[in-house]
C-alpha positions as CSV (number, residue, x, y, z in Angstrom):
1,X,4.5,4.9,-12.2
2,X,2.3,1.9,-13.3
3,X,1.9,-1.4,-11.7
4,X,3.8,-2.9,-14.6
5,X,6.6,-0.8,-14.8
6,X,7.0,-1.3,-10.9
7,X,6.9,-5.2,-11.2
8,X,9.6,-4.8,-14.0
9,X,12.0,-3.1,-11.4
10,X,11.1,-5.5,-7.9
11,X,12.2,-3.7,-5.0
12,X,14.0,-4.1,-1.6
13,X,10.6,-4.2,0.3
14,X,8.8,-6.6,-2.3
15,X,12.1,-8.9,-2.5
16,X,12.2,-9.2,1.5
17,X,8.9,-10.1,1.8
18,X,8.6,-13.0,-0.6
19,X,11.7,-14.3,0.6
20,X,10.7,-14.5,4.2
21,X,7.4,-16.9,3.0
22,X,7.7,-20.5,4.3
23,X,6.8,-23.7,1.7
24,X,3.6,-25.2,2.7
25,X,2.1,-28.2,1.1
26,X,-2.0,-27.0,1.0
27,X,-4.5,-29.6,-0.4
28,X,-7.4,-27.2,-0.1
29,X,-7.0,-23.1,-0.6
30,X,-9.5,-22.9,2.5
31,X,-6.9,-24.5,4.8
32,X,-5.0,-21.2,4.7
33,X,-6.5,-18.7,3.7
34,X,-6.3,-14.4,4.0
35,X,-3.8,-13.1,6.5
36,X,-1.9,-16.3,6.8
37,X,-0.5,-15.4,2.9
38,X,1.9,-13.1,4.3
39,X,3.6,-16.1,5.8
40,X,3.2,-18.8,3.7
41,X,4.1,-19.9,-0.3
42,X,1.8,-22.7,-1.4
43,X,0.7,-24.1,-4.7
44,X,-3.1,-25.6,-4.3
45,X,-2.7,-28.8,-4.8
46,X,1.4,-29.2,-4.4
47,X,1.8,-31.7,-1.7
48,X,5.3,-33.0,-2.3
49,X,8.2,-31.1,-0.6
50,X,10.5,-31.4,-3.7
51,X,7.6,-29.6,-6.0
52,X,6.3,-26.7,-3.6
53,X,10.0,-25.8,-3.5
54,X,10.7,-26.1,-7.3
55,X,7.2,-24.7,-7.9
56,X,9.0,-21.8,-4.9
57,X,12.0,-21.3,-6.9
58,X,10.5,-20.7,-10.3
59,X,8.4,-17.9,-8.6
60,X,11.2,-16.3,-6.1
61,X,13.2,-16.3,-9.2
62,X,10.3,-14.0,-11.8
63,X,10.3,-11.7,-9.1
64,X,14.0,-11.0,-7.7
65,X,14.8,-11.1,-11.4
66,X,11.7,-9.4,-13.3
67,X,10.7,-12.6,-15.6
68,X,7.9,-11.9,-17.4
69,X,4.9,-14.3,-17.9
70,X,6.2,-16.4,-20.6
71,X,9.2,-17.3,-18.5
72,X,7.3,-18.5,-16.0
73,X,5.2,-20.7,-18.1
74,X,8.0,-22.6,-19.9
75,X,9.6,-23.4,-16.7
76,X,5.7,-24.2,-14.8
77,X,5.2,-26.5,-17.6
78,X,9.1,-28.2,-17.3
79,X,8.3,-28.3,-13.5
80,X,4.8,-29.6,-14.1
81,X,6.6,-32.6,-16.5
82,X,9.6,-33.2,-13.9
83,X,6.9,-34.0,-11.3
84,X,4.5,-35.9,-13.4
85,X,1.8,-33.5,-11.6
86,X,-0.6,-34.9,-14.7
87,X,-0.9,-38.1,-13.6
88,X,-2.0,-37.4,-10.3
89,X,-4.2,-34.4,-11.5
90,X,-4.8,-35.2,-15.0
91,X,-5.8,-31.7,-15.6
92,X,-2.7,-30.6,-16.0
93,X,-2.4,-32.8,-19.6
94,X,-4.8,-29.9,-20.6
95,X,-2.7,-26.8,-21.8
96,X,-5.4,-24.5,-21.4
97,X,-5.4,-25.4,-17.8
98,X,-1.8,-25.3,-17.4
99,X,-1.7,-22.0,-19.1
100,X,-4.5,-20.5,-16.5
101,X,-2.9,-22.2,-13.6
102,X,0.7,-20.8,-14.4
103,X,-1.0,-17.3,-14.9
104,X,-2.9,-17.4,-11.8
105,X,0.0,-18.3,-9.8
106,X,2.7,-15.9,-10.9
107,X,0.2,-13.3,-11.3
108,X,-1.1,-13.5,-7.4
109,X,2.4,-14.0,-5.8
110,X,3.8,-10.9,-8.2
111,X,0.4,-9.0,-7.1
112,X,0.3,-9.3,-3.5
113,X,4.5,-9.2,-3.1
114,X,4.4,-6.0,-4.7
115,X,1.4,-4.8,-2.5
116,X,2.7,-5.9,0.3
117,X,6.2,-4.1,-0.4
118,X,4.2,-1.1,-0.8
119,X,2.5,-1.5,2.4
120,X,6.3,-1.2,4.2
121,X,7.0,1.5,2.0
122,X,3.8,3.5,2.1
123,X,3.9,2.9,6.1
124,X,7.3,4.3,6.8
125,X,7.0,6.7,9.6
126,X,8.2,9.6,7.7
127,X,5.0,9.3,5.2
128,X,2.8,9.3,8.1
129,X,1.4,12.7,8.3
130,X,-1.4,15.5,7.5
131,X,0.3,16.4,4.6
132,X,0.5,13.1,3.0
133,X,-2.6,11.1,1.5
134,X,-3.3,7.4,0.2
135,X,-4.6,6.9,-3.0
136,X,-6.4,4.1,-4.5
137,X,-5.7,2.9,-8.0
138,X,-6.7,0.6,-10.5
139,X,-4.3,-1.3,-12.6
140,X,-5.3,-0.3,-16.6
141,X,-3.7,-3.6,-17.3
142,X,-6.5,-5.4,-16.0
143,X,-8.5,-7.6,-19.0
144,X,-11.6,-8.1,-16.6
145,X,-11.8,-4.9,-14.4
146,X,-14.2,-5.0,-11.7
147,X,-16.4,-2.5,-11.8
148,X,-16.3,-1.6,-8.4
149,X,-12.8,-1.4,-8.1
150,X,-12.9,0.5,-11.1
151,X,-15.0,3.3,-9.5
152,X,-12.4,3.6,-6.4
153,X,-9.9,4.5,-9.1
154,X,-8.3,7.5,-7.8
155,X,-9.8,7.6,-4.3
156,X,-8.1,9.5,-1.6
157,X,-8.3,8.7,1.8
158,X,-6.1,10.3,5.0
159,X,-2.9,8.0,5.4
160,X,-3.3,5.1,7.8
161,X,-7.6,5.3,6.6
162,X,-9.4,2.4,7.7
163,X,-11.3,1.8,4.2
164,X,-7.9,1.9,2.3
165,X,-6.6,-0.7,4.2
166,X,-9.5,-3.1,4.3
167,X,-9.2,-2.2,0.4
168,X,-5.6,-2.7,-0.3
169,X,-5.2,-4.7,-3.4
170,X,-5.2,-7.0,-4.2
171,X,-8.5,-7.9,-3.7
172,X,-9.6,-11.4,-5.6
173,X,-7.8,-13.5,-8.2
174,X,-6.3,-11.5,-10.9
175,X,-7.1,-8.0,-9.5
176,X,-4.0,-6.1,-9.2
177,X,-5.1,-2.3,-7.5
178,X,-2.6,-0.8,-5.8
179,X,-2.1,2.1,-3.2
180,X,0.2,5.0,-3.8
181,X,1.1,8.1,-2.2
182,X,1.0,11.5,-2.6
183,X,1.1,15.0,-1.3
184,X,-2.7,16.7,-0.4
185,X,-1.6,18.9,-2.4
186,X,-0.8,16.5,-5.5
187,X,-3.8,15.0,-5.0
188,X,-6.2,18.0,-5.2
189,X,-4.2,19.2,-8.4
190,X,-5.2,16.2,-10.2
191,X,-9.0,16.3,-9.0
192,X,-8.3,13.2,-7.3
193,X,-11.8,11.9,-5.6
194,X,-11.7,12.9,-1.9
195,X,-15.6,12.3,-1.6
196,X,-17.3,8.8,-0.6
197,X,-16.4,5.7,-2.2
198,X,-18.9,3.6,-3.9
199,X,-19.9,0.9,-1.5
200,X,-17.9,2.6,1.7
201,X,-19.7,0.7,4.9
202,X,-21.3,-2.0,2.8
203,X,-20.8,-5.5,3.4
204,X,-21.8,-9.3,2.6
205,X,-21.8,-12.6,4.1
206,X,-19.9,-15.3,2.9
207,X,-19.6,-19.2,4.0
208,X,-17.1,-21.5,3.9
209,X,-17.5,-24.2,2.3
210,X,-15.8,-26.6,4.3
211,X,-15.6,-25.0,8.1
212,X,-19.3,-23.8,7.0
213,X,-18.1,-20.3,9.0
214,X,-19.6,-17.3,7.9
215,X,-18.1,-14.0,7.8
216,X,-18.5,-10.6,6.8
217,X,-16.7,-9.4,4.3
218,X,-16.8,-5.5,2.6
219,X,-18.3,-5.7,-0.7
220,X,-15.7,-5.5,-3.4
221,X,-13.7,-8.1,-1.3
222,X,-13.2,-11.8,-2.3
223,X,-13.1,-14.3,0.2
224,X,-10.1,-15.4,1.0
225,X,-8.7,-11.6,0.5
226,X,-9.3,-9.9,3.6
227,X,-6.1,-8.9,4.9
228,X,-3.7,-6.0,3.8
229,X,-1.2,-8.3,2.3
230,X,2.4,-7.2,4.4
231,X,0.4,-5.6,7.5
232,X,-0.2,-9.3,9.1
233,X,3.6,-10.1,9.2
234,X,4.6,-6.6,10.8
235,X,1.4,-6.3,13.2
236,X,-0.3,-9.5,14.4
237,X,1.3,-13.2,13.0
238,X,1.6,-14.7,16.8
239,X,-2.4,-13.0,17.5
240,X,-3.3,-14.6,14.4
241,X,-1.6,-18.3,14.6
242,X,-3.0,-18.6,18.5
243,X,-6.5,-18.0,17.3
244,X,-6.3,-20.5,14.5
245,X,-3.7,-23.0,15.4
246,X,-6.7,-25.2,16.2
247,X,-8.1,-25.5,13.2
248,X,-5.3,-25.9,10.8
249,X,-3.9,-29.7,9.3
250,X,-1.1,-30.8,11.3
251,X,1.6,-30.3,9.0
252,X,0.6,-26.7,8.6
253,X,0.5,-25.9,12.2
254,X,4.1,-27.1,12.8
255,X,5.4,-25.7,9.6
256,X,3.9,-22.0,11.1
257,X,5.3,-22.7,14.9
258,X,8.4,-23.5,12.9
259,X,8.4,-20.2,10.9
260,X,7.6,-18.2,14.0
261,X,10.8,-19.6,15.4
262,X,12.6,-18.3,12.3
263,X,11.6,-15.0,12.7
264,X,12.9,-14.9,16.4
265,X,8.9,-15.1,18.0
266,X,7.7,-17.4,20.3
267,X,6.0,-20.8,18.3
């Protein structure tokens, strides 16, 4: 099944996740950034209440309902009018922006919903075994396909593999890879690539731009994408928010402790 067909049919898994996201007003990408997605919905940018949560609603409502892309654009562009988001950022009086901006934003919270739905699926304790395999794919409704990602197309790796989950799509703005899974079997049948990934143990620095830390990232990762989207929230949220905590804006620091509480974990 492709990625589009899934997106057209959102599932229990992808629903629960998205819903369990907490509104964050974020000024700068870079103030939360990779595993901290899996808890929190922000709009770059959005830093009234009123339009993260109508900005929220328009997105929770393309994927518990399947809207497409041109739903989402008419209402972006109603919500983008209601707020008079152009005269503080007068790049929104551009359509061409608005367009790529609406795009960009249903496009990643569909993307990395879905992946991270898959992840709870895909992990289910009854798909854990020898017999089972992951395998990487490449979404052929892509209209910029990077070429590395492209060449994992079809890569198997042993359930639970290191590599696929470092890899788990998506992987940068716009990419949309996915993970499925399938019997060994299945997988040899189709001549499926069980050999070596292009790039497997390779990796590049990258600095931010504003904490000027530098990490190492696998190549074929974005920064800003290094987290299994899903695996955070079930394995290490608390690990995570005591490490960082420090470094986050106020507002987003109380916003997680209070999200924690929501969940039933200590803040």
């Amino acid at each position: 099944m492709t990625f589009a067909a899934e997106f057209k049919k959102p599932f229990k898994e992808q629903v629960d996740f998205f819903l369990g996201k907490l509104n964050i007003a974020v000024k700068d990408w870079l103030d939360l950034t990779a595993a901290y997605n899996d808890y929190a919905f922000y709009v770059t940018g959005a830093m009234q209440a009123d339009l993260v949560n109508d900005l929220r609603d328009a997105v929770q409502t393309a994927i518990v309902d399947g809207k497409d892309i041109r739903w989402f654009k008419e209402n972006f562009d109603r919500i983008v009018a209601d707020h008079g988001w152009g005269a503080t950022n007068p790049k929104f009086n551009d359509p061409n922006y608005r367009d790529w901006r609406a795009r960009i934003i249903f496009q990643t919270n569909s993307a990395v919903s879905f992946s991270a739905g898959r992840y709870a699926q895909l992990t289910d304790p009854s798909l854990m075994n020898d017999g089972n395999v992951w395998v990487y794919k490449h979404s052929d409704f892509v209209s910029h396909p990077r070429r590395l990602h492209l060449s994992w197309n079809n890569t198997v790796k042993p359930v639970g593999d290191p590599w696929m989950l470092a890899h788990w799509g998506p992987k940068g703005w716009g990419c949309r890879c996915y993970v499925i899974v399938v019997t060994r079997e299945t997988a040899q049948a189709a001549h499926y690539k069980f050999g070596q990934p292009e790039g497997e143990g390779q990796t590049y620095q990258y600095t931010n731009r504003k904490t000027g830390e530098v990490s190492t990232l696998p190549v074929g990762v974005d920064p800003g994408w290094n987290y299994t989207p899903g695996r955070t929230l079930a394995e290490r949220g608390q690990d995570l928010a005591q490490s960082k905590r420090a470094e986050w804006p106020p507002e987003i620091s109380r916003a997680f402790d209070a999200l924690l509480r929501s969940k039933g974990l200590p803040a």
